[in-house]
N, C-alpha and C positions, 0 to 999 in steps of 0.2 A: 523542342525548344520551349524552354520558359517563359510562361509571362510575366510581364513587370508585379513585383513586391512578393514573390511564387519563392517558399523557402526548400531550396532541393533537399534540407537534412528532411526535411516533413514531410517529403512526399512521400507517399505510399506505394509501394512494388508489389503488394499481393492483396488480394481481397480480405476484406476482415471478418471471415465468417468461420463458425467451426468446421474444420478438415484437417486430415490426419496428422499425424507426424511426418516430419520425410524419411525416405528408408533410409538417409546415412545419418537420422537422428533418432531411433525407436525408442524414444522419449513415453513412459506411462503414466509420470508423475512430475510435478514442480512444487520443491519444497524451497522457499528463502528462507535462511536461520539465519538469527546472531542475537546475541547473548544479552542481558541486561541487568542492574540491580535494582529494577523497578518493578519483578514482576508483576506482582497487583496491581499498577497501577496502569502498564501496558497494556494487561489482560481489560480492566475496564475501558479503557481506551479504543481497544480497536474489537471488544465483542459487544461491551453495555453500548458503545457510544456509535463508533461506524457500523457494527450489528452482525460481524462474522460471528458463525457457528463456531465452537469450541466443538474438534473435531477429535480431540484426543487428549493426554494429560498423565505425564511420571512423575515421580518424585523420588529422588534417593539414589539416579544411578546414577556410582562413579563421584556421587556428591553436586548433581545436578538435577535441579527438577525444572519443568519445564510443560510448555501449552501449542498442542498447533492448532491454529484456527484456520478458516475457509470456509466457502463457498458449497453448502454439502453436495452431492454427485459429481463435484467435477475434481481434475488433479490437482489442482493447484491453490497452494497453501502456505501459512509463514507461520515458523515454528520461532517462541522463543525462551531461552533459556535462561537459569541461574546458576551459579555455579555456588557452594557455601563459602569458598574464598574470596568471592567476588569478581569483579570483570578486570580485565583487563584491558577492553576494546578501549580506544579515544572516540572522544566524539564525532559525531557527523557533520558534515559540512552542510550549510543552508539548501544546497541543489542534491541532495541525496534523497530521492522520491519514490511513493509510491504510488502512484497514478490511478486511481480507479474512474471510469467513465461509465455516464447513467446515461441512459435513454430520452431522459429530457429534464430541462432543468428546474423542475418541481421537484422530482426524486432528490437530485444533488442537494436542494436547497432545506430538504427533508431532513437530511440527514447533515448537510450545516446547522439545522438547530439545534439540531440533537445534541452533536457535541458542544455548539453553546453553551445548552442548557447543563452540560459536566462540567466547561469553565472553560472548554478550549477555543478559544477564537482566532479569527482567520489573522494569519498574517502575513504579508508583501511577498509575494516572490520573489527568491534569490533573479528566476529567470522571466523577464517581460511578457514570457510569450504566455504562459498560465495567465496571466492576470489577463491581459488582452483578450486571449480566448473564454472568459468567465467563468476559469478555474477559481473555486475556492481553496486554499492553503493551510492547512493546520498541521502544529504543531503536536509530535507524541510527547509523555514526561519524559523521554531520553531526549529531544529534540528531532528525533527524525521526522521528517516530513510528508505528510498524506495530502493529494492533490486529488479534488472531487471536481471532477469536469462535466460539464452539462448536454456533452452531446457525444458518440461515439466517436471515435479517432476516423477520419475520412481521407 
């Protein structure tokens, strides 16, 4: 049973530690892609500014060049492209996130200035619960949204 103001979507079902994949998911890698006509400006955004490793980098196939950044040793990574005729994607909606959670909220607040200091500044949560929780919110130059939270997911 729940206790009063206790959100069930938020609860937690599994420990949040690193361990394996499940055997009906032999999972080795986690790549997110999608595409944009802002390369540079992304690339400064989420490697000069949030501080991912540039992990890789083409140019020219099929008429796409493209950057995957992350976390070095581990799978999981966001690759993004250009295409030379450009995107076709629509934009993203205010609640379309990527979540990164520090250890404590000095680190987070570390890397709020940083991006500041490129131009990006926090702004409102589409969803109540980031801001309640002492997410900070910024925006990429496509508009999609980086959530830097101060404390690990519990």
């Amino acid at each position: 049973m729940m206790s009063a103001g206790e959100n069930p979507a938020m609860t937690s079902t599994t420990p949040h530690t690193a361990s394996p994949w499940p055997d009906t998911l032999p999972v080795r890698q986690v790549r997110v892609a999608r595409p944009t006509d802002r390369l540079d400006e992304v690339v400064r955004f989420y490697r000069d500014g949030l501080g991912l490793s540039e992990l890789g980098r083409f140019e020219g196939h099929a008429g796409y060049d493209g950057i995957m950044l992350g976390l070095p040793g581990t799978g999981h990574h966001l690759e993004f492209t250009h295409h030379a005729d450009g995107s076709p994607c629509p934009a993203p909606t205010r609640d379309n996130l990527l979540v990164l959670y520090f250890d404590n909220p000095a680190e987070a607040e570390k890397v709020a200035a940083r991006m500041a200091a490129l131009g990006h500044r926090p702004v409102p949560a589409e969803n109540p619960y980031w801001d309640d929780k002492g997410g900070v919110t910024i925006e990429d130059p496509d508009g999609w949204r980086v959530v830097l939270m101060p404390a690990p997911f519990a």
